[in-house]
DRENDO-1510 file (C-alpha; in Angstrom, 1 decimal, always signed):
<recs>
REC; n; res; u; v; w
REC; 1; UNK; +154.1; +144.8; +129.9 .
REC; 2; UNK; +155.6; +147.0; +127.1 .
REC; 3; UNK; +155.3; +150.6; +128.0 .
REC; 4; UNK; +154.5; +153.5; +125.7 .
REC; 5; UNK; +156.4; +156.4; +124.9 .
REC; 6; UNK; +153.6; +158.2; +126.9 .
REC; 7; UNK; +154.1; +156.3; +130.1 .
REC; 8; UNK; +151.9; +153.6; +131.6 .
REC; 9; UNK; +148.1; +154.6; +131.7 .
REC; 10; UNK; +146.8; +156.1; +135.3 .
REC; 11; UNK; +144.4; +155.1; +137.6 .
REC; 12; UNK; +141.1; +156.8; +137.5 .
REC; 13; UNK; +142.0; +158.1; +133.8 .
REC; 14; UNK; +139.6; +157.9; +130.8 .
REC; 15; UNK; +141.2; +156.9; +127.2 .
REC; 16; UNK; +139.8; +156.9; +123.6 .
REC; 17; UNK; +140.9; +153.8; +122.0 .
REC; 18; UNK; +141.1; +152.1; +118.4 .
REC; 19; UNK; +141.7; +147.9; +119.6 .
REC; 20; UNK; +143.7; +145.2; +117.9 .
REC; 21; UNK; +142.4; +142.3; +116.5 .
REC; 22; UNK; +143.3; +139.5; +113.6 .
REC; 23; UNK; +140.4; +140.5; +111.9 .
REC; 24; UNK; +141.5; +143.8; +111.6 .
REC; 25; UNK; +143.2; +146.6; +109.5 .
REC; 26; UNK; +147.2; +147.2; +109.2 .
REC; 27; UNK; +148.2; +150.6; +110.7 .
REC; 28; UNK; +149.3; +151.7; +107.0 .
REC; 29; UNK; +145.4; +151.8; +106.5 .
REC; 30; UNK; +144.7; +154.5; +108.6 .
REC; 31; UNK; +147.9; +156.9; +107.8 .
REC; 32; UNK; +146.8; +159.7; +105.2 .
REC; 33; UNK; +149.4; +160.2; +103.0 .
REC; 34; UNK; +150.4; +163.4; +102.1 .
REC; 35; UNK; +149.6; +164.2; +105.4 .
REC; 36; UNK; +147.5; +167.7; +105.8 .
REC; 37; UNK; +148.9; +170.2; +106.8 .
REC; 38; UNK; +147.1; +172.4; +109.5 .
REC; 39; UNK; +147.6; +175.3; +111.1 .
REC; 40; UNK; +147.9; +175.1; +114.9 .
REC; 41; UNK; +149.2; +175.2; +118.6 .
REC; 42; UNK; +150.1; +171.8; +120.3 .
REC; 43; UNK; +147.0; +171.4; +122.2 .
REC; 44; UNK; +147.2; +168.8; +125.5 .
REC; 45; UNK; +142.9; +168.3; +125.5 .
REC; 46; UNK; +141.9; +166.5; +122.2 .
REC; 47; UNK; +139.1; +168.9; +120.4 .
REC; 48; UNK; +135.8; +167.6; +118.9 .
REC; 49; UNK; +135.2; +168.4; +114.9 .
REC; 50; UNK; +132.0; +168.1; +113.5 .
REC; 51; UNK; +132.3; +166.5; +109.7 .
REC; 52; UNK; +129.5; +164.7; +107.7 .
REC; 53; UNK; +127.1; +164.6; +111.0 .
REC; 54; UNK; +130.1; +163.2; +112.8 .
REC; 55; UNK; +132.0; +164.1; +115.7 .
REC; 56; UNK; +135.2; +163.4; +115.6 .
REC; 57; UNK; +138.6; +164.1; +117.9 .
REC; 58; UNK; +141.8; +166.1; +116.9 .
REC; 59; UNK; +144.5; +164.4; +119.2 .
REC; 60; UNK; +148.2; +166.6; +119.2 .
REC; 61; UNK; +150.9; +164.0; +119.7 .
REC; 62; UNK; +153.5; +165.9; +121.4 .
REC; 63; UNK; +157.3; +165.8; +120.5 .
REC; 64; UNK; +158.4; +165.6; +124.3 .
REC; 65; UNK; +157.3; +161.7; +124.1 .
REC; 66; UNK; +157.3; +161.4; +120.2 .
REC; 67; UNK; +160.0; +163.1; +118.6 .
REC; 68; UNK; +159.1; +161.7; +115.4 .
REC; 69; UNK; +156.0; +160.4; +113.6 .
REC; 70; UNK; +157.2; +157.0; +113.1 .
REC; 71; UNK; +158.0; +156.6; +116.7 .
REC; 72; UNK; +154.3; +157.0; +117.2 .
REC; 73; UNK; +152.7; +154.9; +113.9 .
REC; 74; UNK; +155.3; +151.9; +115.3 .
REC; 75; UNK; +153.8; +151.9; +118.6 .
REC; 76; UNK; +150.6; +152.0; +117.1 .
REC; 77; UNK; +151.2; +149.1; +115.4 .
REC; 78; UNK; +152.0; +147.2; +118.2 .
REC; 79; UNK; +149.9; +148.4; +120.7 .
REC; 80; UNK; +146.9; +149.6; +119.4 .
REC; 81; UNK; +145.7; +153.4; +120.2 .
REC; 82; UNK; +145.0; +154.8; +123.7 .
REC; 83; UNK; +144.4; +158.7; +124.6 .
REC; 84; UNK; +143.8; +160.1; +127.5 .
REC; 85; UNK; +141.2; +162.4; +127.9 .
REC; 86; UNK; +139.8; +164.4; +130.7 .
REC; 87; UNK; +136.7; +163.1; +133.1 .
REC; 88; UNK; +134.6; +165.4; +131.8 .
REC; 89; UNK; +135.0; +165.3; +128.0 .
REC; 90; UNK; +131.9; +165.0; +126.2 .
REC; 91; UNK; +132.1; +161.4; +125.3 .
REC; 92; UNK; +128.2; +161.3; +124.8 .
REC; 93; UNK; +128.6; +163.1; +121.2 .
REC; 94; UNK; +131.0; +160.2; +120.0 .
REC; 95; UNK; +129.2; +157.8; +118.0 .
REC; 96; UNK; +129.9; +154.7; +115.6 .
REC; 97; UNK; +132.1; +156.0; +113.1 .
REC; 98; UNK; +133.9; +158.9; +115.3 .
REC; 99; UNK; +137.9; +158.6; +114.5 .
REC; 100; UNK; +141.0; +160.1; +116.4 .
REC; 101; UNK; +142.7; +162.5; +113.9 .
REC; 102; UNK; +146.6; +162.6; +114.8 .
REC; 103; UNK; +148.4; +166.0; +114.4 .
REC; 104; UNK; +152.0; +166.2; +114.5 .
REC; 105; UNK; +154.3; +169.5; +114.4 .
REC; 106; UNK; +156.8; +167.0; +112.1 .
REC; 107; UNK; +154.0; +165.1; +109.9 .
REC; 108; UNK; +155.2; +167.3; +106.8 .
REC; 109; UNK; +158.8; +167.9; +105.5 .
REC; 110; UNK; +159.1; +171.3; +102.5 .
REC; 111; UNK; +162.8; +170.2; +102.2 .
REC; 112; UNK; +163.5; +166.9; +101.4 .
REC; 113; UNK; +165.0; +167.4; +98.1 .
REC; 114; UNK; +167.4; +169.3; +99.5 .
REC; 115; UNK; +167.7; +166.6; +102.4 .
REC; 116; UNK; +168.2; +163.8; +99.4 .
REC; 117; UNK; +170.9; +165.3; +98.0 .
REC; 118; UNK; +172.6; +166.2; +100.9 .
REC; 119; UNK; +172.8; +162.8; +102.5 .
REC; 120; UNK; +173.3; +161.2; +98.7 .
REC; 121; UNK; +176.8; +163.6; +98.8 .
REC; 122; UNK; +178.3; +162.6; +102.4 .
REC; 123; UNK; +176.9; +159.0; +102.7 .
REC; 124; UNK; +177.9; +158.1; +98.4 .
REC; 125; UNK; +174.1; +156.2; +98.6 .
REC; 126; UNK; +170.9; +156.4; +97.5 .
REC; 127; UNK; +168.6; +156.9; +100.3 .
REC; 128; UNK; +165.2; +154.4; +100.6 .
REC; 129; UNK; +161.9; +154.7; +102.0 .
REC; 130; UNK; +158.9; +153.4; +101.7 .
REC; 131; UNK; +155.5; +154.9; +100.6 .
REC; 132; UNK; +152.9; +153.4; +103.9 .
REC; 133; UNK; +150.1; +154.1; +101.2 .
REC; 134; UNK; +152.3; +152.0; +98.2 .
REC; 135; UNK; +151.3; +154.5; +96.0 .
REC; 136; UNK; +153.5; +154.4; +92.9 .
REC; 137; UNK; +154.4; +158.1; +92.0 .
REC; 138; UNK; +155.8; +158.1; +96.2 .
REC; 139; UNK; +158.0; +154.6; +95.6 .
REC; 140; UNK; +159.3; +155.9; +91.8 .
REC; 141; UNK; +159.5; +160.0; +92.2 .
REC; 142; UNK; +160.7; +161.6; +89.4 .
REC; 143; UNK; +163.9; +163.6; +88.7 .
REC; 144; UNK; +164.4; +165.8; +90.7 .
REC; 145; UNK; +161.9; +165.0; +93.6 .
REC; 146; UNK; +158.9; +166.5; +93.2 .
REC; 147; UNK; +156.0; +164.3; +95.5 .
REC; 148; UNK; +158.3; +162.5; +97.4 .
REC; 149; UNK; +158.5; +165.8; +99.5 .
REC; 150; UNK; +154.6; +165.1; +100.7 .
REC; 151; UNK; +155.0; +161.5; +101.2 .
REC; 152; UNK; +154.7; +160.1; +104.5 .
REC; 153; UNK; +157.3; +157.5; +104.2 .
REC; 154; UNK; +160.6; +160.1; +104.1 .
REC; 155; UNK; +159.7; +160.4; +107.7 .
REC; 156; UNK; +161.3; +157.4; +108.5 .
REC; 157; UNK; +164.5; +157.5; +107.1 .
REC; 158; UNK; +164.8; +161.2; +107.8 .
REC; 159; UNK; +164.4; +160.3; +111.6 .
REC; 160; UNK; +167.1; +157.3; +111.5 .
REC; 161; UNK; +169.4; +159.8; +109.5 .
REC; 162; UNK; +169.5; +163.5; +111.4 .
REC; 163; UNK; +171.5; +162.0; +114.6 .
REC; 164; UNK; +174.5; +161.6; +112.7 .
REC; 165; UNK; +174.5; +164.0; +109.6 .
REC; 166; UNK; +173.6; +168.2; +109.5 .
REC; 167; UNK; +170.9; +168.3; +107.0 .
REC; 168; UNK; +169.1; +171.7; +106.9 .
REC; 169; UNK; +165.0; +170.6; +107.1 .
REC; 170; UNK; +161.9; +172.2; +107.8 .
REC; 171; UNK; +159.3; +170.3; +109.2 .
REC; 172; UNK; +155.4; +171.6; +109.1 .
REC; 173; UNK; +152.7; +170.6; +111.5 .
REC; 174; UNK; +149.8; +167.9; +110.1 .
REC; 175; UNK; +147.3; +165.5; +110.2 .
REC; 176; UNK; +148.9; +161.5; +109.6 .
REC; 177; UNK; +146.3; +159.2; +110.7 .
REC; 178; UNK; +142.9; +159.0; +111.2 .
REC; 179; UNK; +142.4; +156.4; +113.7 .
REC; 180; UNK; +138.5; +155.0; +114.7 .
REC; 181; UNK; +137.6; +155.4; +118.2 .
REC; 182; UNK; +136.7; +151.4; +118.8 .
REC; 183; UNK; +135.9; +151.9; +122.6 .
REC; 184; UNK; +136.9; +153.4; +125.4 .
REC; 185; UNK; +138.4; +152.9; +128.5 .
REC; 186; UNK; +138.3; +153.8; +132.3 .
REC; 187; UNK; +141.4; +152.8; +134.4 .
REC; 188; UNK; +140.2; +152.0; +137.8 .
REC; 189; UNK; +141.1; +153.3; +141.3 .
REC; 190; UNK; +142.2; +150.8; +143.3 .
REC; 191; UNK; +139.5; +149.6; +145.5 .
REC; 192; UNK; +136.7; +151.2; +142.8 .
REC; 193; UNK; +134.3; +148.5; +141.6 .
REC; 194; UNK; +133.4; +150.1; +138.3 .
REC; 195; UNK; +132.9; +153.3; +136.4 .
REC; 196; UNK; +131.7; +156.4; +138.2 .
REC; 197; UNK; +128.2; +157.7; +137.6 .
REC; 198; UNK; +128.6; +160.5; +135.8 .
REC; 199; UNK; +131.3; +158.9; +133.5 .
REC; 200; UNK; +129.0; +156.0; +132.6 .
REC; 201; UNK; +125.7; +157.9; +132.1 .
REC; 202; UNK; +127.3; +160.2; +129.3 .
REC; 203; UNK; +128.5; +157.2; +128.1 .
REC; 204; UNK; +124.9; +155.4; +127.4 .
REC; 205; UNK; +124.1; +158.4; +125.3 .
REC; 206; UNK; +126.9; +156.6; +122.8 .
REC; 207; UNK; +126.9; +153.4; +120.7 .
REC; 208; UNK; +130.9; +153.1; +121.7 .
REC; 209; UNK; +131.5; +150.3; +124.3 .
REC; 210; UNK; +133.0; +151.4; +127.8 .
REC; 211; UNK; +135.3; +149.2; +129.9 .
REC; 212; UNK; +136.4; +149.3; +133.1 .
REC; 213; UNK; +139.9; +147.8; +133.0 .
REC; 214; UNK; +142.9; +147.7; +136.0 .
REC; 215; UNK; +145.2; +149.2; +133.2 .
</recs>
């Protein structure tokens, strides 16, 4: 079984999840491009927001096990969404329509003109991305860059290139994605038949579906 790049899930942990399925949307559609930027602490407890009559959870994804965005949008695409949160979050004021919103410290880049130019100088190439959003002023920016610097996609050739080239950057913390919370899981203890009480009573007071899974 692939592992993340947050470890394995635990035993006797709850997770907020978005699911995978044929039928279903690319990651791409669920990136917000430019990202926006907020003002905050990394946080380890994901916080509730309240927008439109609907809660929804503001999930930090630290650096320690996602250095960079795109680390954390390719997983996604591959394995779906899962969170931990504690026992005794309020899942009853989830609902139908509640979304994960994913905050990074390095969603947002004020530099990358400067980081164009650089690399174009040392490497003698022009350096590609892709906008996730294929929005045409991010895939065609005009001379010298002016949106590029907001669009998602210069995360991912930024990350391949600052291992082997010093390019001064300044990264700014915001919200990438905005994920829907499709269900949510409880890992079992071993020998545990099911959910514990308290866990699956606040969970009736939600529409969202809540499994009991080995991992």
């Amino acid at each position: 079984m692939n592992e993340r790049g947050c470890g394995t899930r635990k035993p006797g942990g709850l997770y907020l999840c978005c699911g995978m399925g044929p039928d279903g949307q690319p990651v791409e559609h669920f990136l917000i491009d430019p990202a926006i930027p907020i003002d905050m602490e990394p946080f380890r407890t994901p916080q509730l927001f309240e927008k439109n009559g609907v809660n929804h959870a503001l999930v930090y994804i630290g650096e320690e096990f996602y250095p960079y965005v795109p680390k954390f949008v390719d997983e996604a695409r591959m394995m779906g969404i899962s969170r931990r949160i504690p026992a005794n979050f309020p899942i009853d004021r989830l609902q139908e329509g509640s979304t994960m919103m994913m905050v990074h410290r390095k969603a947002l880049v004020r530099d990358v003109a400067t980081y164009l130019e650089v690399v174009g100088v040392c490497k003698s190439r022009v350096v590609d991305w892709w906008c996730p959003k294929g929005r045409a002023e991010h895939r065609n920016p005009p001379e010298p860059p002016a949106t590029v610097e907001q669009c998602l996609g210069i995360l991912w050739p930024l990350a391949n290139e600052l291992h082997d080239i010093s390019v001064p950057y300044n990264y700014s913390t915001g919200v990438f994605a905005g994920f829907p919370i499709t269900h949510i899981d409880y890992v079992k203890v071993p020998g545990q038949d099911g959910v514990p009480r308290d866990i699956a009573d606040r969970a009736r007071a939600t529409n969202l579906q809540l499994n009991a899974v080995e991992e």
